[in-house]
Every structure is written in C-alpha cells, then in structure tokens.
C-alpha positions in Angstrom: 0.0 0.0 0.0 0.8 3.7 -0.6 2.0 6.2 1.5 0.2 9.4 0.8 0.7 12.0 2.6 -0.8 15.7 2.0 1.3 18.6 2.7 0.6 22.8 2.5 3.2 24.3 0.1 4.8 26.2 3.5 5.1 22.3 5.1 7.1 21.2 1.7 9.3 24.2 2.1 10.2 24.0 5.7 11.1 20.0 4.7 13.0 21.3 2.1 15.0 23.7 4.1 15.7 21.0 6.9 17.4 18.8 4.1 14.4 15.9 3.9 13.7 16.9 0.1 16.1 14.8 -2.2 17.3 17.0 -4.9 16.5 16.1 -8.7 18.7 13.6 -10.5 21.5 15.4 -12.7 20.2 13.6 -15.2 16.6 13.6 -14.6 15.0 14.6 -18.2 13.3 18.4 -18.5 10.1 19.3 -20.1 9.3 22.5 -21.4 5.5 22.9 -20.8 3.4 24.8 -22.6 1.6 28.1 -21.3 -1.6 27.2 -19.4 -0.9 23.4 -19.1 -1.7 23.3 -15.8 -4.8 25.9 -15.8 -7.2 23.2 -16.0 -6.1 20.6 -13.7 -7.8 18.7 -11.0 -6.4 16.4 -9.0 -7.8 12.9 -9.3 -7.1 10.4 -6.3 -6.9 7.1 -6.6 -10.6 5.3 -5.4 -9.8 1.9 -3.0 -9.5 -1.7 -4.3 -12.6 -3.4 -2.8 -11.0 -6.9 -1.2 -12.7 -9.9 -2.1 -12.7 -13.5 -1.6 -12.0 -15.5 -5.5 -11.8 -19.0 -6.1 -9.2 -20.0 -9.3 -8.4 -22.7 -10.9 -4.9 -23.9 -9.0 -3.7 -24.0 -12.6 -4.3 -20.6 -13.0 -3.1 -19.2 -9.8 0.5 -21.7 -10.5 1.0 -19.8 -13.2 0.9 -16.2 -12.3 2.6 -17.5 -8.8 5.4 -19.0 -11.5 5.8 -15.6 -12.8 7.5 -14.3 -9.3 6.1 -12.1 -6.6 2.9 -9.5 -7.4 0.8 -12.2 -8.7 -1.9 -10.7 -7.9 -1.4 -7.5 -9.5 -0.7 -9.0 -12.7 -4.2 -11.1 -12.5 -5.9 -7.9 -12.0 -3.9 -6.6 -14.6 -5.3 -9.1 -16.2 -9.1 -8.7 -15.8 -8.8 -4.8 -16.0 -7.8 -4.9 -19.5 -10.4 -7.6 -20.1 -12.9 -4.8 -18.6 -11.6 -2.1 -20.4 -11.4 -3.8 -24.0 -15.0 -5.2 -23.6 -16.6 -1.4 -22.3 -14.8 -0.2 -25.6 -16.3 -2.8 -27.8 -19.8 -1.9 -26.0 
C-alpha cells in the first residue's frame, strides 16, 4: 500500500529547508511545458481496491505465482484490460 501524505506548500518548504527533500537527478530529463498546461487541472485520487474472496483454478493461480512475486497484481492486470477492451467494444 501507498503512503500518501498531504502537505501545505509552507510544510514542503520548511522540509525542504531542513534537508528531507532529495534534490533532482542530474540527469533527470526536462520538459518544457506549454503556457496554461496546468490551468485546468484537477487532482484525481486514486478510489480503494474493494477486497474480495475469489476462487481460481490452482492452474491458473500456478501460473501467475510461477511468474515471481505480485501475482496478484498481474491477475488484476489481467481482468482490468479484459474490462476495459470489452466497455470499448460496448
């Protein structure tokens, strides 16, 4: 799970000055944006996972377990683009 963690633009400031900001890479890349980019904004949290109980095949789960650790992000990897394609198709 995230950390999130809100913070006024004085509170990031006052981190910054005490050191607890890590500067940018020297060789992080730059973006020149253009004028009004961010006029329309609006910040968009994430909405909670809703846990469930779901029974699988132990084939199925063998195989995404096979794949290495964050199995079960990569089934609901899976069934999100399932979602997605068949909402477009609709």
């Amino acid at each position: 799970m995230t950390n999130i963690t809100r913070m006024s633009l004085d509170e990031i400031k006052a981190k910054h000055a005490r050191g607890e900001v890590r500067p940018t890479r020297p060789d992080a890349p730059t973006y020149d944006m253009p004028e009004g980019f961010w006029d329309h904004a609006e910040i968009v949290l994430p909405q909670p996972k809703t846990p469930i109980s779901l029974r699988v095949d132990p084939d199925v789960l063998a195989y995404f377990k096979a794949q290495g650790g964050g199995h079960l992000t990569r089934m609901h990897a899976v069934l999100r683009a399932y979602v997605d394609a068949h909402r477009k198709a609709d």
